[in-house]
N, C-alpha and C positions, 0 to 999 in steps of 0.2 A: 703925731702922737698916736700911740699906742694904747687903747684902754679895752677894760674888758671884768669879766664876774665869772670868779669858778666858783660852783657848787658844790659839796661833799656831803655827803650822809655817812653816818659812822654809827655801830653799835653803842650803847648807853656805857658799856665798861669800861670804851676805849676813850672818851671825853679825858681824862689827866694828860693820856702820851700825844693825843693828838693837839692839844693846850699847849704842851710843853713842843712837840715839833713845829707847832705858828711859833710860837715864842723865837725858839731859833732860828727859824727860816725867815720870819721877815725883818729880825734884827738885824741879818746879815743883807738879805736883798735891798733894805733901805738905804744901806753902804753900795751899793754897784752903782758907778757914773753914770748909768742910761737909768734909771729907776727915777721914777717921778712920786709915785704914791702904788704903797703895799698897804692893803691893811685889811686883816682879816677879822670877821665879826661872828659871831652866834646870834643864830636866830632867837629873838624874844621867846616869840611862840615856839619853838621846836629846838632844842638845846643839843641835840645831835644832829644839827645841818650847819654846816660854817660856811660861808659867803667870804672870799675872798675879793677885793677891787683894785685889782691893777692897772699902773700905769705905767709906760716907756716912753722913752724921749723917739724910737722908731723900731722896727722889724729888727732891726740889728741887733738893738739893746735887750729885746725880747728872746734873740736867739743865744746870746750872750748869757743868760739869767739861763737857758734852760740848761747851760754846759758847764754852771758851777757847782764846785763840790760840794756849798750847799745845799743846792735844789735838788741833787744825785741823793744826797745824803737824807734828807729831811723832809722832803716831799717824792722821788721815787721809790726812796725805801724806806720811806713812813707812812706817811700820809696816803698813797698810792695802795699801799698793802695792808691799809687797814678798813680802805672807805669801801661800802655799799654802792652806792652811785657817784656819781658824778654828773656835771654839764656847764659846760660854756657860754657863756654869752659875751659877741661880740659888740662892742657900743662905739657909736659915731658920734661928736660932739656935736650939738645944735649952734651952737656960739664960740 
């Protein structure tokens, strides 16, 4: 298993296209056969940082998700070209 937390910071104007690019990115990623759990959240306290939590069934399915027209579409030429920062974190399951 595959899991993991992207970060994104985004200006206050851009909150609607970037709502509406999770909206369609993870409707479509939740449909890919190696997709375990997408699910993107807004921070309580800070409304322009979204926390993404993903999961793959392995590396494969992960490499797979980055080559579709949705991810190209919706996250390199959305989400990618409109975020401030970004950061990864990779997570190891305890159990």
């Amino acid at each position: 298993m595959v899991s993991f937390t992207v970060r994104f910071r985004f200006n206050q104007e851009d909150r609607a296209d970037v709502a509406e690019s999770l909206r369609l990115l993870a409707a479509a990623t939740r449909l890919e056969p190696g997709c375990v759990s997408y699910i993107p959240h807004q921070l309580e306290d800070d409304p322009d940082t979204v926390l993404i939590y993903e999961q793959y069934v392995d590396q494969k399915a992960l490499a797979a998700h980055r080559e579709t027209d949705h991810f190209k579409q919706y996250a390199v030429g959305g989400l990618f070209q409109k975020m401030r920062e970004r950061s990864v974190e990779n997570l190891l399951a305890l159990v």
